[in-house]
C-alpha positions in Angstrom: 129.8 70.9 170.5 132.6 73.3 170.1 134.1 75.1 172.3 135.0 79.1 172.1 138.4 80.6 173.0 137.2 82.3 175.8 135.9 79.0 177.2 139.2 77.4 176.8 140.9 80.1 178.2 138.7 80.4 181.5 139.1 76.8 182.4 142.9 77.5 181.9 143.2 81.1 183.7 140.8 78.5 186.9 143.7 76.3 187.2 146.9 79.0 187.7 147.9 79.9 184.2 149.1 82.9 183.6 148.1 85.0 180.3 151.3 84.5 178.1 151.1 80.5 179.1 147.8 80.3 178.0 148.7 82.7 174.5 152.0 80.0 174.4 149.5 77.0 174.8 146.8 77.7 172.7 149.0 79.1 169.8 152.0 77.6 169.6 152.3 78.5 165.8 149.7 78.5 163.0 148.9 75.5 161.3 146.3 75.9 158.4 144.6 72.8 157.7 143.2 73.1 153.9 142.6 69.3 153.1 140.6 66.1 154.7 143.9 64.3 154.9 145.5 67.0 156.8 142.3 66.5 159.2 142.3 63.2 159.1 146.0 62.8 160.3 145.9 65.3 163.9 145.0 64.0 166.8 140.6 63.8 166.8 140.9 66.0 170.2 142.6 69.0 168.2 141.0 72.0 168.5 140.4 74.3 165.3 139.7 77.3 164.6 136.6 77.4 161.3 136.7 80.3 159.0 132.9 80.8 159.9 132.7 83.3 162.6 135.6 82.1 164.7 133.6 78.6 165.7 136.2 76.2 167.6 135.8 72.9 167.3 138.0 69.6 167.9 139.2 67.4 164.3 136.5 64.4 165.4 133.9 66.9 165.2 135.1 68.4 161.8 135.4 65.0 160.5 132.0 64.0 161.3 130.4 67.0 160.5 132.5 66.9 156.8 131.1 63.2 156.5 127.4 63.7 157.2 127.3 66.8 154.6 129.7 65.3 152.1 131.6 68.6 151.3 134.5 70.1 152.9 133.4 74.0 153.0 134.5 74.2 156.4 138.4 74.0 155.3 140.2 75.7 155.6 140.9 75.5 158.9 143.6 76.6 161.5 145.1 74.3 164.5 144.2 76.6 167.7 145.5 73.6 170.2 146.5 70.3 170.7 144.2 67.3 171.4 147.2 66.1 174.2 146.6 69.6 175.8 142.7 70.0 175.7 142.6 66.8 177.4 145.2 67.9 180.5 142.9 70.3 180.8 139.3 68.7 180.7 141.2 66.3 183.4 142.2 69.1 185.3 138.6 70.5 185.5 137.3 67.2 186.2 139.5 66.6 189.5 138.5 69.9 190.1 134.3 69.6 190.1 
């Protein structure tokens, strides 16, 4: 299941972040990701961004998706944030609910 920008950023903006945290946070700088070994080596909880209508989704879930079909037409792909800081904040919203 992937997970859109705006999503990401709602559960952020919930929990105090202000606008240019959240711009800091979710794009540090871009990372294009054009080969399964690049994939293979972030952290599964990455979130990218595919070149097919802005879909988000984390590394694990490009990975699995990339074995099942056999083909990597989803690559490239750019890094939109990190696995360490998606899971702060699904914590966060956890504690939270």
């Amino acid at each position: 299941m992937g997970l859109s920008h705006a999503a990401i950023e709602g559960v952020l903006i919930s929990h105090g972040m202000s606008h240019d945290e959240i711009n800091r946070a979710l794009a540090p700088s871009p990372q294009i990701i054009r080969t399964a070994q690049e994939l293979e080596a972030l952290d599964p909880d990455t979130a990218l961004a595919l070149p097919t209508g802005g879909l988000i989704q984390t590394a694990r879930e490009l990975i699995d998706f990339m074995e099942v079909t056999a083909h990597s037409l989803c690559l490239p792909a750019v890094k939109v944030a990190e696995g360490a800081h998606l899971r702060a904040c699904r914590e966060a919203l956890e504690r939270d609910t």
